[in-house]
Structures are given as structure tokens and as C-alpha cells.
C-alpha positions in Angstrom: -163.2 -19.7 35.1 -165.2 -19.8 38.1 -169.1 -19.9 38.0 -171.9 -20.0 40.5 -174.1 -17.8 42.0 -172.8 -16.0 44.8 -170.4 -13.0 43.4 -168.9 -12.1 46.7 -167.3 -15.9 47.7 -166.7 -15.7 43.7 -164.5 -12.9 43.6 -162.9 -13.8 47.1 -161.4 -17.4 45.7 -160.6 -15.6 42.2 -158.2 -13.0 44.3 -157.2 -15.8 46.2 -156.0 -17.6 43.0 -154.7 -14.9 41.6 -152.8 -13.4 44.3 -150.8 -16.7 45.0 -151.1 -18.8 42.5 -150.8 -16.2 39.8 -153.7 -17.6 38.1 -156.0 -15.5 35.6 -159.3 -16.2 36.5 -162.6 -14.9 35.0 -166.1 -14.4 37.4 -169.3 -15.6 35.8 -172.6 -15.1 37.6 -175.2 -17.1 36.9 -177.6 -19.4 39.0 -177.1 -22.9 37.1 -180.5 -23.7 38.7 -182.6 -21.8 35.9 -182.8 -22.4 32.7 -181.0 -19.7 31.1 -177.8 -20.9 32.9 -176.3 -22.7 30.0 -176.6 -19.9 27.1 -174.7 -17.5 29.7 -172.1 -19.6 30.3 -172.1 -20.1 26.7 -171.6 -16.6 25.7 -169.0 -16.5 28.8 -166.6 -19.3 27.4 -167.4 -18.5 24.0 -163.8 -17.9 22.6 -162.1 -19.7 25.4 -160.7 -23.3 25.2 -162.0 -25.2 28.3 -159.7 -28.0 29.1 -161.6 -29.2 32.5 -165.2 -29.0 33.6 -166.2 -29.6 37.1 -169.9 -30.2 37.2 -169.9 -29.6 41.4 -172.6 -27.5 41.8 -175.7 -28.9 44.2 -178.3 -28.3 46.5 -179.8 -31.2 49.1 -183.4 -31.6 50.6 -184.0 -33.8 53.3 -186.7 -34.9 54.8 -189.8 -36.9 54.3 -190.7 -36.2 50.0 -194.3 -35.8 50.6 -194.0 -33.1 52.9 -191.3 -31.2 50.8 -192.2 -27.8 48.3 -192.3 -29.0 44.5 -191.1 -26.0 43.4 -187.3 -27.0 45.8 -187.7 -30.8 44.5 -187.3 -29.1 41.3 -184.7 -26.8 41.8 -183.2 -29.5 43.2 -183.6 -31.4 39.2 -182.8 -28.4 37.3 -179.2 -27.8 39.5 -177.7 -31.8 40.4 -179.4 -33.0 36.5 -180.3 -31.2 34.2 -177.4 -28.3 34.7 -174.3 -30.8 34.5 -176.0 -32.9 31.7 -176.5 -29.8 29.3 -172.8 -28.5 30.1 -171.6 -32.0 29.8 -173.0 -32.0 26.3 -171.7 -28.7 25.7 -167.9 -28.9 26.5 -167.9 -32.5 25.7 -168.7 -31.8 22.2 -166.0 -29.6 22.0 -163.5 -31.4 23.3 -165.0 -34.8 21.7 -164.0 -32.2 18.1 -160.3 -31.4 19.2 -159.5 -34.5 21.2 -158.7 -34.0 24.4 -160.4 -32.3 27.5 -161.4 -33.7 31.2 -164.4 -34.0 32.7 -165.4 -34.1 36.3 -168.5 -35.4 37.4 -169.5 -34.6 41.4 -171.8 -37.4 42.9 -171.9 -38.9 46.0 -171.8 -42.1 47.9 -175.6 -41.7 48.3 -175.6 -42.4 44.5 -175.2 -45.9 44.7 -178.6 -46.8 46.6 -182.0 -46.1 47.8 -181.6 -43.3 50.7 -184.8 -42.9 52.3 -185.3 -39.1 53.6 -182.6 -37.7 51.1 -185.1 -39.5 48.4 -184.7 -37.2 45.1 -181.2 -35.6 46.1 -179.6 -39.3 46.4 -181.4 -39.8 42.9 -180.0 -37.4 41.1 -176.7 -38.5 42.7 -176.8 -42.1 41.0 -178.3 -40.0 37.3 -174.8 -38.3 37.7 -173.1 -41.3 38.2 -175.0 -43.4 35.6 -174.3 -40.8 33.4 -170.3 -40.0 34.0 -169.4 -43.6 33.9 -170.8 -44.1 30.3 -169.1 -40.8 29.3 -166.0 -42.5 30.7 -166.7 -45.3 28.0 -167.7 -43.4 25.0 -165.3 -40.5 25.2 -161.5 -42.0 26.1 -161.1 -43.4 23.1 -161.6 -39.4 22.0 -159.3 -38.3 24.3 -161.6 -37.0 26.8 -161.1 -38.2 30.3 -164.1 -38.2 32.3 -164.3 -39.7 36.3 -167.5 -39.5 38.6 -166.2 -38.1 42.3 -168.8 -39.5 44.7 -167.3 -38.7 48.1 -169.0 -39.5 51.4 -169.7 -36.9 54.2 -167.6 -33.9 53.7 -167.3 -30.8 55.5 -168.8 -28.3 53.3 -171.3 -25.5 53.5 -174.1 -27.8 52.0 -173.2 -30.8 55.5 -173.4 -27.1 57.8 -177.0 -27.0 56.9 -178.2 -30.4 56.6 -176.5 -31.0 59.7 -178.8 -28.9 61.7 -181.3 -31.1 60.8 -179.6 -34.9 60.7 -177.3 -35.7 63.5 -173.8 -37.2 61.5 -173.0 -39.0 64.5 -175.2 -42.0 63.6 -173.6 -42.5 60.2 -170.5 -45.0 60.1 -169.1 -42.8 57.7 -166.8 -40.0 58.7 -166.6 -36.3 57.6 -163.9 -35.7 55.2 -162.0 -32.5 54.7 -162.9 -31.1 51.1 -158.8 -31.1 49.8 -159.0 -35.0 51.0 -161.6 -35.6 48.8 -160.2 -33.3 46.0 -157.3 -35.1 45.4 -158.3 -38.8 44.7 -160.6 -37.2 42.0 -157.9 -35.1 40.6 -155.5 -38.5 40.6 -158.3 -40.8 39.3 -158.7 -38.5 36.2 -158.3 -40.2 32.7 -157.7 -43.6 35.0 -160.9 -44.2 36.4 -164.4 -43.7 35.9 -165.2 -43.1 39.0 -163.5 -42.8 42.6 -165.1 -43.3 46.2 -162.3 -41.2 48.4 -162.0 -42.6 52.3 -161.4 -45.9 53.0 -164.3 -46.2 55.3 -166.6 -44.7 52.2 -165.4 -47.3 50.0 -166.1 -50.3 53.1 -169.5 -48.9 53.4 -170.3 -48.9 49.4 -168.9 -52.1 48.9 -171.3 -53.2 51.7 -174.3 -51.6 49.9 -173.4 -53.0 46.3 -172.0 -56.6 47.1 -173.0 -57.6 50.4 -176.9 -56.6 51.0 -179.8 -56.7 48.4 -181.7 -53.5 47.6 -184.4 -53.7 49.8 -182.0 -54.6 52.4 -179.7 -51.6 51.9 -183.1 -49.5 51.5 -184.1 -50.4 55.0 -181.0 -49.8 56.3 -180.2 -46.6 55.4 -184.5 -46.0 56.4 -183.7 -47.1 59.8 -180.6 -45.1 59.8 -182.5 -41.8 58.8 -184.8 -42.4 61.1 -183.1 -42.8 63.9 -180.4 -39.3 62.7 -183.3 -37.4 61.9 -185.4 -37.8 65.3 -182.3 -37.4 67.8 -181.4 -34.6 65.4 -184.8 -32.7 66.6 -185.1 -33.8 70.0 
């Protein structure tokens, strides 16, 4: 089952699947960022047995906070928070009851710090970590296998339009290709409860979590920002 917003790219991969894969796959429309999302994706999965969730869905705003729209900070909530918690709890309960199911939990390196000008999207980043990690605890003994992905840059349509905006050539972090960062998650499932993909990812989070304190890693990444976001709109 594939689910998001946009029916057109949604029936394009579903064909896609389909014709080469020979895959069944059903189309569900629904914006995960309002509040209704989960009761339609409850009716749509009502008599099926979900085996995997991907909570992937997201949405980034950068930028100084102050000067953002509430009503996008909020989206912003509703879509990287609120959405994967409540079909966490869903399909976790279900799967908790038959023992056995997967559950995978998209974060991002941003998760694991302070990042000044990405200020509420790298928050709800380290909620989803937080939150997969201690699902990881609670439900193997179930047989639920849960893992946190939180790649670095990746080259998605989300990094095409922040990347008008912040120049990625300030970052020591590299882009990634999306079936580069795929596959560590798909291998770390049921081993790991969580999985940084790229080695120069993992160098740069072990710097931020071992190395400097948090107000040093704050100003670091503040400095960074500043200096992406101003050549960015020079």
C-alpha cells in the first residue's frame, strides 16, 4: 500500500511496481498532515494485514523561526510527529497482538542536535528518534522489529527545494542517493534500533554526540547555517 498525497506520482510508482515487480499495490490518498489522516488510512487497511510500516512522510522549514508562518510550523508537527506517532500506535498494536510486524521510523541526522535555522524540523527529527528507539526496546521481545533511519543529505525532492535556499556545499556531509540510504535501513531491521547510512554521516554524528558539548555543537551548526544560508542568497 502506498499513501500520500499526490495521486499522480502515486499511481506512477504503483504501475511501476506492478509492471516489473509483479506487485499488487493499493493507492490511498490522503494528506497525513490533517487530522483526519489516520481514520482514512484506517478504513483503507481495515482487512488487510500490514507486515511493514514506513513512517517517511515530511516536510522541512528553514529559516530564522520567528520569521516563519505558524500555521507551516504546524503543518510541519501534525506531518513529521504527530502523523507517524498515531500510525505507530495503530499498526504497532496490531502487530504487538499477533507477534510479528516491522516498523520503520524516518529521521534524520539533524535529529541528534540543536540545528539552528532548521529549528522545529530538526526537532521533530530527534521526537522520531526518541520515540523509534524505545519502540525498539518495548516491542522485540513481541516480535516487532522497529529501527530509526536517520540518513544525512539525500537527494530527494524535499533537498531540491531547500537547496534553493541553503547552499549544500558548506556542509561536510555529502548528498546520498535515496537506494544508498534505503538499504542500510532495510539491513538494520530487527538488528538495530537505529542506523546513520554514509560513513561520513556517521563521522559527523559521532562528532556531535561524543566529541563536542551541546552548546558547542549548537554553535556550530549556527555558524554553519549562517554562513549556507547567506551565500545561498547572494
Amino acid at each position: 500500500m502506498l499513501a500520500a498525497r499526490r495521486q499522480q506520482q502515486l499511481e506512477q510508482l504503483a504501475d511501476e511496481l506492478s509492471s516489473k515487480n509483479g506487485i499488487k499495490v493499493i493507492v490511498v490518498v490522503v494528506d497525513l498532515a490533517k487530522p483526519n489522516a489516520l481514520e482514512i488510512l484506517q478504513a483503507a487497511t481495515g482487512d488487510i494485514e500490514v507486515g511493514l510500516l514506513v513512517n517517511n512522510a515530511g516536510i522541512e522549514n528553514h529559516g530564522p523561526f520567528a520569521e516563519q508562518q505558524l500555521i507551516k510550523e504546524t503543518r510541519l508537527i501534525q506531518l513529521n510527529v504527530l502523523a507517524p506517532m498515531q500510525l505507530a500506535h495503530h499498526f504497532a498494536s496490531k502487530m504487538h497482538a499477533r507477534k510479528r510486524g516491522g516498523i520503520i521510523f524516518v529521521s534524520s541526522a539533524a535529529g541528534f542536535g540543536a540545528w539552528p535555522y532548521l529549528a522545529n524540523y530538526a526537532a521533530s527529527k530527534a521526537y522520531l528518534l526518541t520515540l523509534g528507539e524505545s519502540l525498539h526496546y518495548e516491542l522485540t521481545k513481541h516480535g516487532v522489529d522497529v529501527t530509526v533511519l536517520a540518513p544525512g543529505l539525500t537527494r530527494t525532492a524535499m533537498a531540491d527545494n531547500i537547496g534553493a535556499a541553503v547552499d549544500f556545499s558548506r556542509f561536510p556531509m555529502k548528498m546520498m542517493h535515496v537506494k544508498d540510504v534505503v538499504r542500510p535501513a532495510l539491513s538494520a531491521l530487527g538488528r538495530k534500533s537505529s542506523v546513520i547510512p554514509g560513513w561520513i554521516n556517521n563521522i559527523v554524528t559521532f562528532v556531535r554526540k561524543r566529541i563536542l558539548s551541546r552548546r558547542g555543537d549548537t554553535n556550530a551548526f549556527g555558524r554553519l547555517m549562517d554562513g549556507a544560508v547567506r551565500k545561498a542568497n547572494v
